[in-house]
VEXKOL-929934 format. One line per 8 residues: number of its first residue (from 1); their letters; for each residue x, y, z of C-alpha. Coordinates in Angstrom, 1 decimal. Example, Ala and Ser with C-alpha at 12.3 -4.5 7.8 and 13.67 -1.06 7.14 Angstrom:
! VEXKOL-929934
1) AS) 12.3/-4.5/7.8 | 13.7/-1.1/7.1
This chain:
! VEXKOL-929934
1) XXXXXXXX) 244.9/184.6/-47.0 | 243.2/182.4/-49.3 | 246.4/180.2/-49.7 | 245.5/179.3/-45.7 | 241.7/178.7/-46.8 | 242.9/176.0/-49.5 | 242.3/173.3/-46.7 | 238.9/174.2/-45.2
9) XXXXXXXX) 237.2/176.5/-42.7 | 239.5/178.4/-40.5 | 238.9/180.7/-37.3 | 239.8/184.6/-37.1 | 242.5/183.3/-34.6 | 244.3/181.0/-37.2 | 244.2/183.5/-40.0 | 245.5/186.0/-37.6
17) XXXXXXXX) 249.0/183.8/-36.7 | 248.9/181.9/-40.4 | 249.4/185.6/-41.9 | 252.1/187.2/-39.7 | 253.0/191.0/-39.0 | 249.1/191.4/-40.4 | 247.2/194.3/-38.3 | 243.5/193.1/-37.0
25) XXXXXXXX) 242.4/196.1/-38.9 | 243.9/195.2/-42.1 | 242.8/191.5/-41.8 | 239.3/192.1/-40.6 | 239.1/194.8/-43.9 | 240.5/192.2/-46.3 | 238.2/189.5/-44.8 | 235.4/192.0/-45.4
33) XXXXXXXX) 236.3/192.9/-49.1 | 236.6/189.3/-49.7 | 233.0/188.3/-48.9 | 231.7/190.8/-50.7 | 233.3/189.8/-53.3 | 231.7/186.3/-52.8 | 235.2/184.7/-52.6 | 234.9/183.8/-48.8
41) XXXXXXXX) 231.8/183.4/-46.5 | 231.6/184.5/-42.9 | 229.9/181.6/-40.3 | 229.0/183.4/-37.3 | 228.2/181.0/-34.7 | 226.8/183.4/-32.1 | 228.7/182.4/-28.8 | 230.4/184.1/-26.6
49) XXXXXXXX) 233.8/185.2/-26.8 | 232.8/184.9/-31.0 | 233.3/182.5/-32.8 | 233.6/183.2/-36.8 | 234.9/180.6/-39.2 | 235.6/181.1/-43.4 | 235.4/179.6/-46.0 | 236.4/179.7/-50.1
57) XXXXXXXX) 233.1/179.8/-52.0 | 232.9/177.8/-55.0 | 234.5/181.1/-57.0 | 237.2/181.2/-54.1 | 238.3/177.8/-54.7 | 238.5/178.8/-58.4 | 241.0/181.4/-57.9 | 242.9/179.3/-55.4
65) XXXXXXXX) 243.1/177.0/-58.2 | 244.4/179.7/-60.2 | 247.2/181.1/-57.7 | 249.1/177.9/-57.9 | 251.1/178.6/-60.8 | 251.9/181.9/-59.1 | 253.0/180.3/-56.1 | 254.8/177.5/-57.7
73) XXXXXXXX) 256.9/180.4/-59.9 | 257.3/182.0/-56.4 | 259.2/179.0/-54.8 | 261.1/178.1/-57.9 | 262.3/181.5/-58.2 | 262.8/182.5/-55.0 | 266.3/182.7/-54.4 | 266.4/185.2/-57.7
81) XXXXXXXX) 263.7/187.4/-56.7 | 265.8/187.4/-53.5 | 269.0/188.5/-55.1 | 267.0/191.2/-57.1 | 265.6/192.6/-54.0 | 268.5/193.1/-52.1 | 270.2/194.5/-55.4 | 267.2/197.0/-55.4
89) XXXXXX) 267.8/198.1/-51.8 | 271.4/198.6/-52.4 | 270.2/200.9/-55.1 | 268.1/202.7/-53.5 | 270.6/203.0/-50.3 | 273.1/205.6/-52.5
């Protein structure tokens, strides 16, 4: 979620299709957990239907900041991590 937040502002719509096979009850909880952790803020702008944007505070750009080696080792290794995944699930298959 906050990879798609790097950029700017986003709706609950676009969060909803950036972060696919996501439940609106999971989302909306992880939303919730992550302004109260004062990594995102919530802009309500009181219209009807509702119209919510969010943000990465200050401290949520931080931690973005901090992901990208993550995500970097994620992409290098990807086709490893793969392999090793499928080799698990054969595992686990006998």
């Amino acid at each position: 979620m906050i990879y798609f937040l790097i950029q700017g502002p986003n709706r609950y719509g676009v969060l909803k299709r950036a972060v696919r096979g996501v439940s609106d009850k999971m989302l909306i909880q992880q939303l919730k957990e992550l302004e109260a952790d004062g990594v995102v803020t919530r802009k309500d702008y009181q219209e009807v239907p509702p119209g919510v944007d969010y943000t990465l505070t200050p401290l949520g750009r931080t931690l973005a900041e901090a992901l990208v080696p993550l995500c970097n080792w994620g992409t290098d290794n990807m086709a490893e991590v793969t392999r090793i995944f499928a080799e698990r699930e054969q595992w686990q298959a006998r």
